[in-house]
Each structure stands twice: as C-alpha cells, then as structure tokens.
N, C-alpha and C positions, 0 to 999 in steps of 0.2 A: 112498343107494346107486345109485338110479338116474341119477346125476350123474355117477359113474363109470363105470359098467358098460360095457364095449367102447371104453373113452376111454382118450385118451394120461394120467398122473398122472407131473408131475414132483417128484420129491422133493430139494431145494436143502439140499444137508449133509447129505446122506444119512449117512456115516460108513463104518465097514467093515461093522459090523453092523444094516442096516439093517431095523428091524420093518417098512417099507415093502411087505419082500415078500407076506412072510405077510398082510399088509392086501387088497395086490391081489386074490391069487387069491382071498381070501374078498367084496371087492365087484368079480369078475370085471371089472378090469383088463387091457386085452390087452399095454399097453405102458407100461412103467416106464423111465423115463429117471432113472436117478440121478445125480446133480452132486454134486462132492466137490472140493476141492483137493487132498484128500490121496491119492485113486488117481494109482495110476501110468501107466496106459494107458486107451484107452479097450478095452472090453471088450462082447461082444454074443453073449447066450445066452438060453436059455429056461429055463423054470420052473415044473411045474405049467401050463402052460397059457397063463403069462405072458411076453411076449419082454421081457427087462430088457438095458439099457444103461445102463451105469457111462462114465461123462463127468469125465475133469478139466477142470476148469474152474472159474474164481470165477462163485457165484450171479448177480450184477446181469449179465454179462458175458454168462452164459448166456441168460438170461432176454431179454435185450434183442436179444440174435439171434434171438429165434424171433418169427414170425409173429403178426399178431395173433390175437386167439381162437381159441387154439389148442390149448391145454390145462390142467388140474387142476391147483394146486401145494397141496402140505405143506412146510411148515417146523418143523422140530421142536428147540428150545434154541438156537436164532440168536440170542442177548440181547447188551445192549451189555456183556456183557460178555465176548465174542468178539469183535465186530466194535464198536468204539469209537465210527464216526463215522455220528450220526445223520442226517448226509446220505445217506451210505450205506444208511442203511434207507427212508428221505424218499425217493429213487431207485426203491430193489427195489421199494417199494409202490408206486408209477410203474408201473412196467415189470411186476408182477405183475396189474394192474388191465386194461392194456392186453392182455398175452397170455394170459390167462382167457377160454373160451371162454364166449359166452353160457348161462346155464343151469348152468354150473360154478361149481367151487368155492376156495377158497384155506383149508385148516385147516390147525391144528397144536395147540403147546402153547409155553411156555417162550420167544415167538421176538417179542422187540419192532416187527419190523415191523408189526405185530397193529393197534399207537398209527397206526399214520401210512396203515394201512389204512382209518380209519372219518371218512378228510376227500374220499372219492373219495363221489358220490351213483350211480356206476354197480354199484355194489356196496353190498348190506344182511348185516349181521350178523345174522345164523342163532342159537336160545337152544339151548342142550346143552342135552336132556331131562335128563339123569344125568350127571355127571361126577365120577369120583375122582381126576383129574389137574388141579392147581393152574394156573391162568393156559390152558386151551384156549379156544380161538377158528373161528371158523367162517364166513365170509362167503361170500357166492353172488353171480354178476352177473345181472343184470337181462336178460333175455330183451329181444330187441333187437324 
C-alpha cells in the first residue's frame, strides 16, 4: 500500500463500474485516472477524498501519452479475448514498464498483458500472499 499511497493509480478499462474506487480510498489514492473507451466524456470529480477522472480513450494510446514514471496501473479482464492482437499487448507492456513510476506498481487479474510483462528486467514480479482471484498478477519497478 505504501506504493500508492498519495500516488496518481491508473486504471486501463476501468468499465462503468469500477471497483477501482473503493480500492483507492482504502490504499489512500489521491488520484484516479480511469480510461475506458466506452465513457462518453471525459469527467473530473471527487470521492471520499479521492479526485477521479474518467478518460475516453484506448489503453496503449493513453498510456504512451503520459510521461515517464509516472504513475501505478491496474488492469483488470484485458485478455485476448477482448483485445485479439498480441502486439497490442507486446506494446501496452512497453509502454506500462516505461510510465511506471520507480517503486511502483502494475497489478490486476484476468488481463494477458501480465505474459509480456515478465520479458522487461526493470520490473520484478511481486508473490500474492493470499489470493482467491484466479490469474492475479503483481509486478513492481526497480527503484532507479
């Protein structure tokens, strides 16, 4: 938790119902950038404590705009069988390696970038103490 704590956390397909929220304000999040293609606008409010912003926009597209180490991402049910082309995933893990802030994190569950995340040496995968969600993942970058 201390990985988030007062950090930006972007969540890539976040959906309309994102548990994302209720995540932040429990590992005190100050900023939630949600990315969707399916919102209609972008949107900027608060929450508990948290400022969230909802972002149309496709994941890699987002991702590769922002700055480097920059921020936390989740990915939650991004599998090939959503998005088909595993260049497409081969990229985000690119581009999520890159925009990971030192000391940060990239988890989820369900989201095949996960495979193409464990060929970067700037990033180590993290063991879940406990998990009853099938396929979670957890990597951290390397403090520079």
């Amino acid at each position: 938790s201390k990985s988030l704590s007062d950090r930006l956390l972007t969540d890539l397909g976040a959906g309309k119902e994102s548990f994302m929220r209720t995540f932040a304000r429990r590992f005190g999040v100050k900023l939630l950038l949600e990315v969707d293609l399916a919102y209609k606008n972008v949107r900027d409010t608060s929450s508990g404590g948290v400022r969230i912003i909802w972002a149309q926009e496709d994941m890699l597209r987002a991702v590769a705009q922002m700055p480097n180490d920059c921020s936390n991402f989740t990915l939650n049910g991004i599998g090939l069988e959503l998005i088909t082309s595993r260049e497409y995933h081969d990229a985000l893990a690119y581009e999520l390696v890159r925009a990971t802030r030192p000391g940060g994190v990239i988890f989820g569950f369900g989201s095949d970038v996960s495979i193409y995340l464990k060929q970067y040496s700037q990033i180590v995968s993290r063991p879940l103490e406990s998990s009853k969600v099938a396929d979670c993942f957890i990597f951290q970058k390397k403090e520079e």
